[in-house]
C-alpha positions as CSV (number, residue, x, y, z in Angstrom):
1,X,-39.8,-67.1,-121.6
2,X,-36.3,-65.9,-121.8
3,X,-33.7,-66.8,-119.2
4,X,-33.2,-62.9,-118.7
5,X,-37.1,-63.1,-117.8
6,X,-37.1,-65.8,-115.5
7,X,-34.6,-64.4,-113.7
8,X,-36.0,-61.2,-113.4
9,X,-39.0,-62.9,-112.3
10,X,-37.5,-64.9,-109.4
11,X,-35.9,-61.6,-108.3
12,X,-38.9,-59.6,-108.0
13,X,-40.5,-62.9,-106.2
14,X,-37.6,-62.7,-104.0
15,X,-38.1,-58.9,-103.3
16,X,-41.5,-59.2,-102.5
17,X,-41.0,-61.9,-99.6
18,X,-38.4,-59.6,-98.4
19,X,-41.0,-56.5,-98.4
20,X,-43.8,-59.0,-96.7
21,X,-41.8,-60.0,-94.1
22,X,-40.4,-56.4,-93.3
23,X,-43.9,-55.1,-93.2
24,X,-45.2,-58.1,-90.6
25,X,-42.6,-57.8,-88.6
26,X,-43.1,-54.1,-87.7
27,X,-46.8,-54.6,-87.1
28,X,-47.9,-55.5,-83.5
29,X,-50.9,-57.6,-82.7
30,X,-52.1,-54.6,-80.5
31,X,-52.3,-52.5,-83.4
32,X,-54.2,-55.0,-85.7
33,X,-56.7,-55.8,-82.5
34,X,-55.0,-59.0,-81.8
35,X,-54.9,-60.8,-78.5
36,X,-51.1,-61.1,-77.5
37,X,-50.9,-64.5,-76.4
38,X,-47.5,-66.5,-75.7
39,X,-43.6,-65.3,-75.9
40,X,-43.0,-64.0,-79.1
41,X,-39.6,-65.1,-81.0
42,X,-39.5,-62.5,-83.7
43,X,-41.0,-58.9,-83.3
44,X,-44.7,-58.1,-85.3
45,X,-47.4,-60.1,-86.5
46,X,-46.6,-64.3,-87.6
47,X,-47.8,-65.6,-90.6
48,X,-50.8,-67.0,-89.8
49,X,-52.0,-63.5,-88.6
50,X,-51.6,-62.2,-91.4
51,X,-53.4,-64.7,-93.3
52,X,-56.5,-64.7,-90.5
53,X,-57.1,-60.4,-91.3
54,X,-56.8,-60.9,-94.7
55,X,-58.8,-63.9,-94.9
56,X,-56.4,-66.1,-97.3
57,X,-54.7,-69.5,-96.5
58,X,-51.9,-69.9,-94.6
59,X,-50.2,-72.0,-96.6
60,X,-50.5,-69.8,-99.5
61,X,-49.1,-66.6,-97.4
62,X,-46.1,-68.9,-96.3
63,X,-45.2,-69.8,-100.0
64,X,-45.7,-65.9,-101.0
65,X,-43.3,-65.0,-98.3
66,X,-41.0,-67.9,-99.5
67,X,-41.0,-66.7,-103.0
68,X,-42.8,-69.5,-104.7
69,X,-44.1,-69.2,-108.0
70,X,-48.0,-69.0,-107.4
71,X,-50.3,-67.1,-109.1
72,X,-51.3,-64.1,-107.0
73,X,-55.1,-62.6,-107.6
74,X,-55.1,-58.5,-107.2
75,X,-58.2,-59.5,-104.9
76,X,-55.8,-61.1,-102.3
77,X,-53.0,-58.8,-102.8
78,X,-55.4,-56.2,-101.7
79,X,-56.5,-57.8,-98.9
80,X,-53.2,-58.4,-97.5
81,X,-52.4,-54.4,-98.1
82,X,-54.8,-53.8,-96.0
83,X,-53.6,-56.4,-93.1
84,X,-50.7,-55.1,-93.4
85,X,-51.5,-51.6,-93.2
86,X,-49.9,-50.7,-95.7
87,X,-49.8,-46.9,-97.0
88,X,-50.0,-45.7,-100.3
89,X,-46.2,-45.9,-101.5
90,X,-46.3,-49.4,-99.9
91,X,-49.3,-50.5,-101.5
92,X,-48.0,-49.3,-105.0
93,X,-44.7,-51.3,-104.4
94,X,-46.6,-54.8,-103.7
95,X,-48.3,-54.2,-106.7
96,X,-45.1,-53.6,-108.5
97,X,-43.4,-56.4,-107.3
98,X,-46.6,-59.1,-107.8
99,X,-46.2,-58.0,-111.1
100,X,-50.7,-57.5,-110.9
101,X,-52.6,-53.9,-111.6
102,X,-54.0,-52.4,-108.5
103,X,-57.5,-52.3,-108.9
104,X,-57.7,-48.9,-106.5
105,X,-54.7,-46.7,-107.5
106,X,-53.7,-43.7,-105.8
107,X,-55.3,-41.4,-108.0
108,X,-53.1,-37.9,-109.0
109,X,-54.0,-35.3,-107.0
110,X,-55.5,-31.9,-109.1
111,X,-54.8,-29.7,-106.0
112,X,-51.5,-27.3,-106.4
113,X,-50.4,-26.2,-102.3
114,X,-50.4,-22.5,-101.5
115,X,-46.6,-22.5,-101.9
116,X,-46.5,-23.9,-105.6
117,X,-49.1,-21.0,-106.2
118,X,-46.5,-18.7,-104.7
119,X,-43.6,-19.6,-106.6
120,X,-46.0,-18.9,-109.7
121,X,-46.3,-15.6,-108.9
122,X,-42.7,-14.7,-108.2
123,X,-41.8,-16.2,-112.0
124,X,-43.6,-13.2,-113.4
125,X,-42.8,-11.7,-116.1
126,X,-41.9,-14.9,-117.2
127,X,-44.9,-17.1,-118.3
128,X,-45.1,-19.9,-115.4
129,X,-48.3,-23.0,-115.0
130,X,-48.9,-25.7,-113.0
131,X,-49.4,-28.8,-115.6
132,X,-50.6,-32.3,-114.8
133,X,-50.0,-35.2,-117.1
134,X,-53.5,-35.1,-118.8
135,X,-52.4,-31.4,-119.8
136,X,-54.9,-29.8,-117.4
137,X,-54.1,-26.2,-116.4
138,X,-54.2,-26.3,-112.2
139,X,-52.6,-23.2,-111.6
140,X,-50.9,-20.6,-113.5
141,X,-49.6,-17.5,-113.1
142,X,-50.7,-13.8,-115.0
143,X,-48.1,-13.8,-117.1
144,X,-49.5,-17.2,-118.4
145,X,-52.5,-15.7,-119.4
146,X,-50.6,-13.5,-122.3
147,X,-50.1,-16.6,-124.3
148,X,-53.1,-18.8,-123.1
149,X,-56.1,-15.7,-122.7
150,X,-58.0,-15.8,-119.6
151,X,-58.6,-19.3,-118.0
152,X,-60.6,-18.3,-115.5
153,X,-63.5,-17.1,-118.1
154,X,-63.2,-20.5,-119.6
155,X,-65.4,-23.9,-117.7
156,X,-63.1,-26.2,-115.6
157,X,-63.1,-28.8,-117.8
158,X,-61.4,-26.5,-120.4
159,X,-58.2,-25.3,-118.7
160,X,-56.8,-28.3,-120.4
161,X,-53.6,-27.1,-123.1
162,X,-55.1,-29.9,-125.6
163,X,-58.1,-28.5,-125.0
164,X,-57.0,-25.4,-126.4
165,X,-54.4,-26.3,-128.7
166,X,-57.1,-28.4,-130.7
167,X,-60.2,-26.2,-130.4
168,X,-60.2,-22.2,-131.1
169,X,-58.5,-20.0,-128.3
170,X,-56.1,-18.0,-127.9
171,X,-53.3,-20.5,-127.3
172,X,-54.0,-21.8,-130.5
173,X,-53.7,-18.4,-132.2
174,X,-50.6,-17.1,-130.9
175,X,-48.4,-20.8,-130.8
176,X,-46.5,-21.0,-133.8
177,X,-45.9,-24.1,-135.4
178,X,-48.8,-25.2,-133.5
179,X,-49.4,-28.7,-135.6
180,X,-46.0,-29.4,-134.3
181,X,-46.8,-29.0,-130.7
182,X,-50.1,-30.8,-131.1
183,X,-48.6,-34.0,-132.6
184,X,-45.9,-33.9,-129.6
185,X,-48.8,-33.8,-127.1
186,X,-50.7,-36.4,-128.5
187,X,-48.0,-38.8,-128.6
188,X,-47.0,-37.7,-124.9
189,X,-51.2,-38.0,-123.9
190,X,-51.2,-41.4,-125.6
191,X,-48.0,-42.6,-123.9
192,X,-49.5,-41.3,-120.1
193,X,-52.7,-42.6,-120.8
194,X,-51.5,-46.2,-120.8
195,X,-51.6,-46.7,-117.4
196,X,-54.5,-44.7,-116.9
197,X,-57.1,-45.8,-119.2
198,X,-59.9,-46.7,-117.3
199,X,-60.2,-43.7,-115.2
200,X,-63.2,-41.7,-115.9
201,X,-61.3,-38.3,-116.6
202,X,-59.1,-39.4,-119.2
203,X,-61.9,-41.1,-121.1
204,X,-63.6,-38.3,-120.7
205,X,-61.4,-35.7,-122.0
206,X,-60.4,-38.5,-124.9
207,X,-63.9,-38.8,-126.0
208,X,-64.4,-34.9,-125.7
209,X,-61.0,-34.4,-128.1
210,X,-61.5,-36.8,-131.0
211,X,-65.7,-35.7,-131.2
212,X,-64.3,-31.8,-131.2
213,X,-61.2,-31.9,-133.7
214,X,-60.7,-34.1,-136.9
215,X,-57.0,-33.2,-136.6
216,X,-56.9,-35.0,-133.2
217,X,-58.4,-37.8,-134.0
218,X,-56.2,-38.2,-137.1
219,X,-53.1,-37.4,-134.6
220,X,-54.3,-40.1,-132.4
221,X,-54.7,-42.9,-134.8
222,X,-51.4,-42.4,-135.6
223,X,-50.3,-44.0,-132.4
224,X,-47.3,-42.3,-131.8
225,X,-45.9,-41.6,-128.1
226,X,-43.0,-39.9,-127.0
227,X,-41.9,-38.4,-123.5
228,X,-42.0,-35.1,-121.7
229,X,-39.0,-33.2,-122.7
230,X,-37.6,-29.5,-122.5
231,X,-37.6,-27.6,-125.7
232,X,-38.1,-23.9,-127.4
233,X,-41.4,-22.6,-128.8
234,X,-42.4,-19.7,-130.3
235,X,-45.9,-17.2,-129.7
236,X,-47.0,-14.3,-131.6
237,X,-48.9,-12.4,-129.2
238,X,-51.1,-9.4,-131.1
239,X,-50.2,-7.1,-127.9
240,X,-46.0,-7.6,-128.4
241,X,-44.8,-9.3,-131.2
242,X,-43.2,-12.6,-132.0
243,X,-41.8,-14.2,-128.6
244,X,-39.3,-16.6,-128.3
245,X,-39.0,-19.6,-124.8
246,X,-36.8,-22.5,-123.9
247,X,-39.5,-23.9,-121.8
248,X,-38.7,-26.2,-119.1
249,X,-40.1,-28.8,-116.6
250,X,-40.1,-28.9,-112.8
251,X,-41.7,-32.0,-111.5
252,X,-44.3,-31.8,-108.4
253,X,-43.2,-35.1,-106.9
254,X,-41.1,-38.4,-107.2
255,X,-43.3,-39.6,-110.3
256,X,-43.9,-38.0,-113.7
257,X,-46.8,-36.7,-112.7
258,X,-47.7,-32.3,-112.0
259,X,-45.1,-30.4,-113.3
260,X,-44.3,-26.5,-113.5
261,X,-43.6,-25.7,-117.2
262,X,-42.0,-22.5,-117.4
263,X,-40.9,-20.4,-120.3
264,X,-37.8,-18.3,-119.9
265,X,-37.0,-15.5,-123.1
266,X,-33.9,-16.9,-125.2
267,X,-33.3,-13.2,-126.1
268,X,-33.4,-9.5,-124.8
269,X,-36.3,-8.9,-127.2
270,X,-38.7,-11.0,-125.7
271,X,-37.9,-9.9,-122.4
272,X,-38.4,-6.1,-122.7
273,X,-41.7,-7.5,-124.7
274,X,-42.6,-9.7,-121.8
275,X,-42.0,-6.5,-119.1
276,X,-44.1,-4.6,-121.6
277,X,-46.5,-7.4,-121.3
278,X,-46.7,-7.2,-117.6
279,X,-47.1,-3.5,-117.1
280,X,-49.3,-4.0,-120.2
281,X,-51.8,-5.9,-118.3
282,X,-51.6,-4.1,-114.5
283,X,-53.2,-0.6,-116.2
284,X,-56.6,-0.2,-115.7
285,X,-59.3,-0.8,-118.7
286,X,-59.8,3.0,-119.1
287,X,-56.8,3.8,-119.3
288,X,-54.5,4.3,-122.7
């Protein structure tokens, strides 16, 4: 091991007694359903409390809160979340620090909250979706639809822009250069999934991808990754013409998880054939 290592090593040890004993000390024995018993020198919960709820030794707490180099099970690291109370953000940041994988992530979360849905809608005529980091679809808005078709007519599991892009649809169709974009969202799928490959959806929709399309499976063996990034792309939508986007990313939280992608026209063009678009779609079927 490097020196660098080593002493990013003893730092993070150092970090994580730091965080232990921050997050004792503003527990109190009420709150865990501790007897208080005795005058207390320091506020929250001692050490061998905190070893007693989450069942480990004592000594072994005391050397993790003195930053000694032991070897800390994800078992025991998950019991003292728990003593400790400790809420989701918390619990991800011991992990970090201990350097272990939690074996009981925060999953994402597929919802989308009634004010993401609105700020969908006000971005019309311009093209607008709600996009987590498997590429599934969770909300979109009508103008979305000209370049994607209608989602709603497709099954759940297929609002998924991989999905689409690798299989026939109307995405595929109308995305020009669409090997292109397919080899950037493999490498971007492939680079996401590394954290995330035993969860039951991703497997899923892997094992659904390379058994539909011989191009994604080639794509995929290639093993390259890359990282979400803004860009320009191009449809040709049978109802206007050729279309031209810089498509950017709003993220949905702290982490590079949901996103809005939306697509802005780089010229007047596209966005008198957007507007065309939208009053396009708003007549009724009967009508001319």
């Amino acid at each position: 091991m490097s020196m660098s290592s080593i002493a990013s090593a003893d730092v993070r040890r150092r970090d994580l007694a730091a965080f232990l004993r921050s997050r004792r000390e503003r527990i109190s024995p009420e709150q865990v359903g501790l007897p208080v018993t005795g005058r207390r020198r320091t506020p929250g919960l001692r050490r061998e409390e905190v070893a007693q709820l989450a069942a480990v030794g004592v000594t072994w707490y005391t050397w993790l809160e003195q930053s000694r180099d032991i070897q800390v099970s994800t078992q025991v690291l998950d019991a003292v979340a728990r003593a400790l109370l400790l809420d989701p953000s918390e619990r991800a940041h011991l992990f970090v620090l201990a350097g272990a994988e939690d074996p009981s992530p925060v999953l994402e979360c597929p919802t989308v909250t009634p004010g993401v849905r609105v700020m969908l809608d006000q971005m019309s005529p311009m093209p607008a979706a709600a996009i987590n980091s498997r590429y599934d679809i969770l909300a979109h808005n009508r103008a979305y639809t000209h370049l994607v078709g209608d989602l709603d007519a497709l099954a759940p599991e297929n609002r998924n822009l991989m999905w689409l892009a690798f299989t026939p649809s109307r995405f595929r169709d109308t995305l020009v250069d669409v090997e292109v974009a397919r080899e950037g969202m493999v490498a971007r799928f492939r680079a996401a999934m590394a954290d995330r490959g035993a969860e039951p959806a991703w497997k899923s929709l892997l094992t659904r991808l390379r058994q539909a399309s011989p191009d994604f499976e080639a794509a995929w063996e290639r093993h390259e990754v890359s990282r979400i990034a803004n860009g320009v792309k191009h449809f040709l939508v049978p109802e206007a013409g050729l279309l031209h986007f810089d498509y950017t990313s709003f993220w949905l939280g702290p982490g590079a998880g949901g996103r809005v992608v939306v697509y802005t026209p780089r010229d007047e063009e596209t966005r008198e054939r957007l507007a065309f678009l939208d009053r396009f779609a708003g007549r009724p079927a009967d009508r001319p």
